[in-house]
N, C-alpha and C positions, 0 to 999 in steps of 0.2 A: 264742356261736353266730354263725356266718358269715350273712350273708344272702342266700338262694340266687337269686344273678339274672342272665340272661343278659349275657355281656359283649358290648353291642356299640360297635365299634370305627370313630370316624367316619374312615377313612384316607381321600383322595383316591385319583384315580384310578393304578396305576402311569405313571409316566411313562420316555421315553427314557432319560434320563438316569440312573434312579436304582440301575441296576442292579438284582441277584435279592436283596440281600440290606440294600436300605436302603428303608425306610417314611418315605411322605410325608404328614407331618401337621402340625397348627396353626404350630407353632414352626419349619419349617424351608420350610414352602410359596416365603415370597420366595426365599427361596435358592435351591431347584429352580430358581425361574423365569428370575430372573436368570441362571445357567448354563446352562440351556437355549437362554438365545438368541444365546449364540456360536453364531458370531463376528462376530453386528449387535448388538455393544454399544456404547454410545454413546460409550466412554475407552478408552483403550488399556489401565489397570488395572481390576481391579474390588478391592476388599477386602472378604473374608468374617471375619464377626468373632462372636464367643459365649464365652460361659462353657466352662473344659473339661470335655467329655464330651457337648457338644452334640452332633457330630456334623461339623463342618465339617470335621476329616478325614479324616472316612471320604468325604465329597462332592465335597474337592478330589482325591481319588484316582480318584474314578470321573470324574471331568470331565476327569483326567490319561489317560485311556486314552481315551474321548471324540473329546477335542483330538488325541490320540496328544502331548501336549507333552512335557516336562522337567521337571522335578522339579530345582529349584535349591537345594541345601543350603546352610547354614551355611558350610561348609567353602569352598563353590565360593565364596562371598562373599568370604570373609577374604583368598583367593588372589586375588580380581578374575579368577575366568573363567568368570563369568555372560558377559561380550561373549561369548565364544564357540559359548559352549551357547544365546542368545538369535541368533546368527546360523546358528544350523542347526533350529529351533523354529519352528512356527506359534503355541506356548503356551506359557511356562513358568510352572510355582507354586511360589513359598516359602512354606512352614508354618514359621507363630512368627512373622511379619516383625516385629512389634513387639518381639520378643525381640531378634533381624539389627537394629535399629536400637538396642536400648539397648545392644550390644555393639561400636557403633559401626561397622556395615559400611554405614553412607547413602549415601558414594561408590559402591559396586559396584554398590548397589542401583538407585540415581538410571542409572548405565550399562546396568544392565540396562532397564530401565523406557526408556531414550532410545532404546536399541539396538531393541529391539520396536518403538517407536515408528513408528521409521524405515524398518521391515521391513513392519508392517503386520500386525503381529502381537498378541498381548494377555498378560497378567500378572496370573495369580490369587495373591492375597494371603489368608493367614491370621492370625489373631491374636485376643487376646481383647476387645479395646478396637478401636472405631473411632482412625484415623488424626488423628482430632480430638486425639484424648486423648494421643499420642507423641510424646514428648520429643524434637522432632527438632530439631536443630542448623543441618540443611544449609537454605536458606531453596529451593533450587532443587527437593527431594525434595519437600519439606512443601508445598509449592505446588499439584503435579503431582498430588497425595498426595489434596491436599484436595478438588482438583476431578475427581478422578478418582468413580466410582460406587462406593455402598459399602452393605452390603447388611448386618443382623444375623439372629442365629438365638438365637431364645429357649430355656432350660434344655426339656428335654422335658415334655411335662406328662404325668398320667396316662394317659392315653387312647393316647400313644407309647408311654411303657415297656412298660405294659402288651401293645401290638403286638409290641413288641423281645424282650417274657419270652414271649409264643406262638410268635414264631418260631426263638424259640433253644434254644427247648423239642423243638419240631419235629425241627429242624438233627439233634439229638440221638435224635432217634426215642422220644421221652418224651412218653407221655400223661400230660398232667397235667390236673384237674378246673378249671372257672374260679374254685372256690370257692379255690385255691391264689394263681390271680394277684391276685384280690380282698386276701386276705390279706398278700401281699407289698406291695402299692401303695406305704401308708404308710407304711412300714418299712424302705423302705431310698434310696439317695442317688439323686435325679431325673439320671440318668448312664448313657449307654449302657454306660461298664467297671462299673457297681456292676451293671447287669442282668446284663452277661456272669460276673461273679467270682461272681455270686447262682446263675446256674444251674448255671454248671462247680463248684460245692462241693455245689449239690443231686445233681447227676448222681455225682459221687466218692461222696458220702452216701449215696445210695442203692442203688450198685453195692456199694460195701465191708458195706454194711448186710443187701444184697439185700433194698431194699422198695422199695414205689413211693414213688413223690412227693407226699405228702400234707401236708395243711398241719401236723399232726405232727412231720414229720422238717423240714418248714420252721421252725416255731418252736427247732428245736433247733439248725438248721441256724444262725440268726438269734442266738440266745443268749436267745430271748424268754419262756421259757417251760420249768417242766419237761417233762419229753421223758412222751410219751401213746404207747399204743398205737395202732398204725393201726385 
């Protein structure tokens, strides 16, 4: 037996930043904040960093329409035409940088990072490791790198997922009972894609099935259990 008790959900307040469809709680509050206070930050970088499926980026996307910046790819690295895209920008953000770095793009990177610099502009960075921890070569990047602000975002914890499984439930127009996200909690990966992959297979589940969403076709959904009647 479930134990039937109200779920309440300590979220913060919505803020500017975090758009309609991202929740601000225990693990990602620095992060908000930091981002919010573009563009009086105190480096020209900041680095956002977490485990994946934290959530940093889904955060640098919402701070990319925000900032209105650029979104600097991989690819724009390896060619060296970050200069360019950093001379038409008030923001640009690479996701992965610590990936752009073991792949050896630290030249384009370190030009882009100078070029904003010099602009008056700023440079959101992603990755899973603080910049502490990256293998970098160039001693002028690593410098810049180190003393720049750098910000982490902890795995979600229950009281998150839980927020992310109500509202993608929602999304979906699916009443579901709390006695279902109760049940889900422990059971599957602390990750905003294991919550989304959990509901989008309960939602197929229960269409193809035609039932509701009960912690039945959840356990079945799960592999946890023989399958019960609703």
């Amino acid at each position: 037996m479930i134990p039937a008790r109200q779920l309440v959900l300590p979220f913060a307040a919505p803020a500017s930043l975090t758009g309609e469809d991202f929740l601000v709680a225990g693990p990602n509050v620095d992060a908000v904040r930091r981002l919010e206070c573009w563009p009086d930050w105190r480096s020209t970088a900041l680095t956002m960093w977490g485990p994946t499926g934290c959530g940093k980026t889904h955060l640098s996307h919402v701070f990319l329409t925000r900032s209105q910046g650029m979104l600097v790819g991989h690819q724009a690295l390896a060619f060296d035409q970050a200069i360019d895209v950093a001379a038409r920008a008030t923001a640009c953000i690479v996701d992965d940088a610590d990936q752009a770095v073991a792949q050896g793009f630290e030249k384009p990177l370190l030009h882009l990072h100078n070029t904003l610099a010099e602009r008056g502009g700023h440079l959101l960075l992603t990755a899973e490791a603080p910049p502490v921890r990256w293998q970098m070569g160039l001693a002028d990047l690593r410098s810049r790198l180190l003393a720049a602000d750098v910000v982490g975002i902890g795995s979600p914890d229950d009281e998150l997922i839980a927020g992310v499984l109500i509202k993608l439930f929602a999304d979906r127009r699916l009443k579901v009972e709390d006695e279902v996200i109760l049940y889900a909690l422990p059971r599957i990966e602390r990750s905003f894609a294991a919550a989304r992959r959990l509901v989008a297979d309960l939602d197929a589940a229960a269409l193809g099935q035609r039932r509701k969403v009960t912690v039945p076709l959840l356990r079945q959904v799960l592999g946890t259990g023989v399958e019960e009647s609703d």
